[in-house]
C-alpha positions in Angstrom: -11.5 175.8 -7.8 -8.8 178.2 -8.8 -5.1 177.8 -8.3 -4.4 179.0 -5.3 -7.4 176.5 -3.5 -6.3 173.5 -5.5 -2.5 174.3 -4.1 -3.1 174.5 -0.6 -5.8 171.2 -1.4 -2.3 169.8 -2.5 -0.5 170.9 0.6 -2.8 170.0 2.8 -3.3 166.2 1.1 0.6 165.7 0.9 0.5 166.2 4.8 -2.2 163.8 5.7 -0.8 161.3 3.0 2.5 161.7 5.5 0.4 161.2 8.1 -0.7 157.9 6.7 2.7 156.6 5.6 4.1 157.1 9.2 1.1 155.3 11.1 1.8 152.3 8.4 4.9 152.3 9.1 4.5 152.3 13.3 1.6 149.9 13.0 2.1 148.2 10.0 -0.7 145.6 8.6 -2.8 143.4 9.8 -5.2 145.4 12.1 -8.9 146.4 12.0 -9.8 150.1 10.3 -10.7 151.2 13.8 -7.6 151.1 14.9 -5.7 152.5 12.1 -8.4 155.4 12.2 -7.6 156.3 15.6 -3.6 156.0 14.7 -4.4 158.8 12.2 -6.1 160.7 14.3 -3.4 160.9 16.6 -0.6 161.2 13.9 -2.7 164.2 12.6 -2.9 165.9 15.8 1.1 165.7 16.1 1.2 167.6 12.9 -1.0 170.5 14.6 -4.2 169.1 11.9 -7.6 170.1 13.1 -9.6 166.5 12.0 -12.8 165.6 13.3 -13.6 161.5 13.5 -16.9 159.4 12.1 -17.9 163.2 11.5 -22.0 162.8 9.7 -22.6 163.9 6.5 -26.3 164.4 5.4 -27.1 163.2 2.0 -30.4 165.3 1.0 -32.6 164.9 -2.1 -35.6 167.3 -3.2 -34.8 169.2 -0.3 -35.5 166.8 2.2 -32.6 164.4 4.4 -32.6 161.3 2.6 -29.7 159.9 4.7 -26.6 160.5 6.6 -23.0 158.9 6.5 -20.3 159.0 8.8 -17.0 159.9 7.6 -13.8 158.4 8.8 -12.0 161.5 9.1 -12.9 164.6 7.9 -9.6 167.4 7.8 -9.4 170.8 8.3 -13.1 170.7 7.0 -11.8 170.4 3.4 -10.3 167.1 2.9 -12.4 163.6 3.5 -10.0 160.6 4.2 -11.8 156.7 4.2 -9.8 154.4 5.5 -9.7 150.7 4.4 -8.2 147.6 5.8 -9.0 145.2 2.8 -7.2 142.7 0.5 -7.5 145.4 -2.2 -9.3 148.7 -2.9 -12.4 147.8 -5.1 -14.6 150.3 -7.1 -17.4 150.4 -4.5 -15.2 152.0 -2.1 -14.3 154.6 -5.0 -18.0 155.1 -5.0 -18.2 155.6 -1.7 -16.0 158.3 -1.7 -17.3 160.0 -4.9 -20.9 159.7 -3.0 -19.0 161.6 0.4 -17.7 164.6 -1.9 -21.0 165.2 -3.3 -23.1 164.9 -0.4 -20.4 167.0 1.6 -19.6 169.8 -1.2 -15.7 168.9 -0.4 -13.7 168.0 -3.6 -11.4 165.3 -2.6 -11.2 162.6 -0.4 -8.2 160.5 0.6 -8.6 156.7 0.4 -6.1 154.6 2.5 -5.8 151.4 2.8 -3.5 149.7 5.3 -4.5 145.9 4.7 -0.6 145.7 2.2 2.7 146.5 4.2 3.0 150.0 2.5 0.1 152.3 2.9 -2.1 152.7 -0.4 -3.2 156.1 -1.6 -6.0 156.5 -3.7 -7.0 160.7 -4.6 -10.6 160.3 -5.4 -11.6 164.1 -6.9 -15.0 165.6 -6.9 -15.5 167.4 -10.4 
């Protein structure tokens, strides 16, 4: 990734982590994922994001579809964001995200959990 990508990567994840902060801040905590992931995706539209919701993501091996996940959100086709509504972020969810970015090909994914009064961010990188 050379400069210029991983700055507009940047960009683009300081909007969507100001996307979270404000639905966390309307909703606050207490409520399933679902909803929180539909809060986004409406916060995201409002700042003129293109995001697609529960978008698949085929996980091949030897050439051949091994599985498929859905994604929470997936941004601008470059950004994954997994949202979380849990007592704490734990390293299987880390792993879940590192598993998105390599079946996808994207290099970062956003990890948001909304289960603590303030919103927290975890960047989870891909290489």
């Amino acid at each position: 990734m050379n400069t210029d990508e991983r700055e507009a990567l940047n960009r683009l994840s300081g909007k969507v982590i100001g996307a979270a902060q404000a639905v966390s801040s309307g909703l606050g905590c207490g409520f399933l994922e679902k909803v929180y992931e539909n809060a986004m995706m409406v916060e995201l539209e409002r700042r003129e994001l293109r995001a697609d919701q529960q978008r698949p993501i085929t996980v091949r091996y030897g050439g051949r579809i091994v599985g498929e996940y859905l994604a929470d959100i997936v941004v601008e086709d470059r950004l994954i964001v997994e949202l979380k509504a849990v007592s704490g972020i734990e390293s299987v969810h880390e792993a879940q995200c590192l598993n998105y970015l390599k079946a996808s090909g994207l290099r970062l994914c956003l990890l948001l959990n909304f289960a603590r009064p303030r919103v927290d961010v975890r960047r989870i990188i891909n290489g």
